[in-house]
C-alpha positions as a printed NumPy array, in Angstrom:
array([[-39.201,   0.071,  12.327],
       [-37.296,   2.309,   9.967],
       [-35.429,   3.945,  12.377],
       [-34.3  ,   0.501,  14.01 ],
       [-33.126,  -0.042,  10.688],
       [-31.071,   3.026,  10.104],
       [-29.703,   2.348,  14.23 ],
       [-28.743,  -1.098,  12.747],
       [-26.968,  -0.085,   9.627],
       [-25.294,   2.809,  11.309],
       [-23.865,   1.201,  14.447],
       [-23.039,  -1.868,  11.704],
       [-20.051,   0.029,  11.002],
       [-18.31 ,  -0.83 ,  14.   ],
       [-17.519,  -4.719,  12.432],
       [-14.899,  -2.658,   9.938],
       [-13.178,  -1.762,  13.06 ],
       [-11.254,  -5.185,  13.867],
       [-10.336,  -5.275,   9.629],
       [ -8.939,  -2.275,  10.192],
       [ -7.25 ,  -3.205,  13.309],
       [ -6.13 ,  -6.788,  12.022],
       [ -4.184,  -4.593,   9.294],
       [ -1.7  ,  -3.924,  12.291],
       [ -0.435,  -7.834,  12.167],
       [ -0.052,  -7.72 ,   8.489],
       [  2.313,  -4.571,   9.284],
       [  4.222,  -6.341,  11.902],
       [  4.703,  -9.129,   9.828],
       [  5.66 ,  -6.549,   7.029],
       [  8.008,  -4.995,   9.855],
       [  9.694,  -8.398,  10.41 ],
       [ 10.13 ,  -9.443,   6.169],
       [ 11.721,  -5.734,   6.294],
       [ 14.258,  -6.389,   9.308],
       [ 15.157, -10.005,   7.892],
       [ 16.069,  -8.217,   4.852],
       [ 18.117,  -6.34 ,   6.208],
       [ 20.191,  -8.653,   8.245],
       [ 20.755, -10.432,   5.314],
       [ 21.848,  -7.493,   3.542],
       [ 24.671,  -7.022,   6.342],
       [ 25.246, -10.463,   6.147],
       [ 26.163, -10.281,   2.223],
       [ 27.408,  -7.   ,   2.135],
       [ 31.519,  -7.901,   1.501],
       [ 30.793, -10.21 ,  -0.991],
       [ 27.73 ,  -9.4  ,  -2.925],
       [ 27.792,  -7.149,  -6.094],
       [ 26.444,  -3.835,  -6.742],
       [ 23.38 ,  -5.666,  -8.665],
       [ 22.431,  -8.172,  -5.243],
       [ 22.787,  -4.939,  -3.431],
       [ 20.462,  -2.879,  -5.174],
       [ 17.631,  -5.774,  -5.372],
       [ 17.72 ,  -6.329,  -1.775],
       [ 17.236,  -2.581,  -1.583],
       [ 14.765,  -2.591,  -4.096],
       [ 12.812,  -4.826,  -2.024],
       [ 12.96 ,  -2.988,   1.366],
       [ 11.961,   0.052,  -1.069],
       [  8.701,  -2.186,  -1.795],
       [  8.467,  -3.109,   1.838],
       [  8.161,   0.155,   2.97 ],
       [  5.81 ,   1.312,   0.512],
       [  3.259,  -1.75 ,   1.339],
       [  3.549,  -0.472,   4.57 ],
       [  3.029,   3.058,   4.16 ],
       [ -0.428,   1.631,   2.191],
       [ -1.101,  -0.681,   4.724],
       [ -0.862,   2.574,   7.7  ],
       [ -2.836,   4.291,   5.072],
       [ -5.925,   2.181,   4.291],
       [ -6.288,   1.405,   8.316],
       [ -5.977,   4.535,   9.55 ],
       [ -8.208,   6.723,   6.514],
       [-10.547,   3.612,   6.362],
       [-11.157,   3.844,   9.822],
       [-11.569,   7.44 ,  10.505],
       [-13.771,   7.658,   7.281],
       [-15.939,   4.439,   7.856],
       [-16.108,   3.877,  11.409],
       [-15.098,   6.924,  13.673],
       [-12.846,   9.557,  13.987],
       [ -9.303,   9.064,  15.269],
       [ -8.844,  10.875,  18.723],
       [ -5.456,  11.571,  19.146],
       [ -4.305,  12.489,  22.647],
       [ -1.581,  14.299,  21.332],
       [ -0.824,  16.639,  18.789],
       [  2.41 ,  14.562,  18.742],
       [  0.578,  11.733,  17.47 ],
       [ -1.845,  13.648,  14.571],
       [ -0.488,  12.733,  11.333],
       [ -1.519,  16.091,   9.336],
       [ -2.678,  13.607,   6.076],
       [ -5.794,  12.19 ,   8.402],
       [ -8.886,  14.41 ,   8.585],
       [ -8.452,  15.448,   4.751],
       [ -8.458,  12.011,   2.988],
       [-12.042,  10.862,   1.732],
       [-12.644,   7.641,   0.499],
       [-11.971,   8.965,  -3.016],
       [ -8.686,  10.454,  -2.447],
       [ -8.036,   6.851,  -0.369],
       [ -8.196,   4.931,  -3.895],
       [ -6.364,   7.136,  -5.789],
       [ -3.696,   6.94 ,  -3.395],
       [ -3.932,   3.183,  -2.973],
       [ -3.847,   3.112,  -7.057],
       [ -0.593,   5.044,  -6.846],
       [  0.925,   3.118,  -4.679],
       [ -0.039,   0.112,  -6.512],
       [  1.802,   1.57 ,  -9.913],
       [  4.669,   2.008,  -7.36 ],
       [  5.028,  -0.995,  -6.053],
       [  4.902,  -2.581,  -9.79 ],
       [  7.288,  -0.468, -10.783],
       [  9.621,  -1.177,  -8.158],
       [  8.677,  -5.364,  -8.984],
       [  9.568,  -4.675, -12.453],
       [ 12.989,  -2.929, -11.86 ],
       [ 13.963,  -5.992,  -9.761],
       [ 13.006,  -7.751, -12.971],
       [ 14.904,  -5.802, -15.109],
       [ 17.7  ,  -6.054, -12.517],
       [ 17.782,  -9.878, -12.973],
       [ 17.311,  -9.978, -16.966],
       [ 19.414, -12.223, -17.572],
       [ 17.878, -15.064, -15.764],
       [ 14.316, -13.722, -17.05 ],
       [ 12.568, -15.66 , -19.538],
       [ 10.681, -13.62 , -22.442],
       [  7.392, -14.955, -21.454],
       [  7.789, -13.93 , -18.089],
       [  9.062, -10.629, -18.829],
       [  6.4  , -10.249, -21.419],
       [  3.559, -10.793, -18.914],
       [  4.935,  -8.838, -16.255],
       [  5.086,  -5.711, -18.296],
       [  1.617,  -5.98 , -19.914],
       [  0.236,  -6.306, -15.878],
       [  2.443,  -3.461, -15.   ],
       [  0.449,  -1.179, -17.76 ],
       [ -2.911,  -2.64 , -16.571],
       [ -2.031,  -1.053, -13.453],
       [ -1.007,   1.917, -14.859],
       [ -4.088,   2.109, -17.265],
       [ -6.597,   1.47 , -14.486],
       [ -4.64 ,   3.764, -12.308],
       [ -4.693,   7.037, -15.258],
       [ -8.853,   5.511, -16.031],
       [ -9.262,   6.213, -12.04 ],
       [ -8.036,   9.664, -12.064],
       [ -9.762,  10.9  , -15.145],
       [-12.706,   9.43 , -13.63 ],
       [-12.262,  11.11 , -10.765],
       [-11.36 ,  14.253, -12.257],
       [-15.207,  13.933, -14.648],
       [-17.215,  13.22 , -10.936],
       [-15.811,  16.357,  -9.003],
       [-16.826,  18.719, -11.605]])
């Protein structure tokens, strides 16, 4: 009976695998927010000034980086949780996979997290003028939670290794 169990839990892993895989639709649709962007970029490009410009780059800057965590989480979540990546190339073996455990996966994720808040907040910034205090106000104090949890994660980390 106990081994039954343990076959259970261990082949139980396999219902991460279409999570993991429905990631890849979020990153299309990421892929198509980033293109639109774009085209309206080229679009404005005569006419808008230097601030519009920078925003809209701002924002394919936070595009890419969702993405990048998005290629992250499904490819290390997969390899660590439900089975290791066989590439059939060594074209295709992205040197990062193999050495990321789930540890190193949230620290990462955290990072990329202060990142992207950063990047929100600059846009904020950006835009000042049309910014209420109140809004500004909260968006800063969520910016250092992030940053706070993020520096609490690492220490933490830092205390369990050793």
């Amino acid at each position: 009976m106990e081994r039954l169990i343990e076959l259970l839990m261990v082949r139980a892993r396999w219902l991460l695998a279409p999570v993991y895989f429905g990631l890849t639709f979020a990153l299309i649709a990421l892929a198509i927010i980033f293109f639109r962007e774009v085209w309206h970029l080229f679009t404005i490009i005569l006419s808008a000034t230097e601030a519009d410009v920078v925003l809209i780059v701002l924002s394919l800057i936070d595009i890419s980086l969702v993405g990048g965590l998005l290629v992250m989480v499904m490819l290390s979540g997969y390899e660590n949780f439900v089975s290791e990546l066989n590439s059939h190339t060594e074209h295709d073996k992205l040197n990062w996979l193999g050495k990321m455990d789930s540890s190193s996966l949230k620290m990462k994720v955290a990072a990329s997290i202060v990142a992207i808040s950063s990047i929100h907040l600059l846009r904020v910034f950006m835009n000042i003028t049309n910014v209420s205090p109140e809004y500004l106000k909260w968006y800063v104090i969520i910016h250092l939670t992030f940053v706070a949890s993020a520096f609490a994660m690492g220490v933490l980390d830092k205390l369990t290794r050793h």
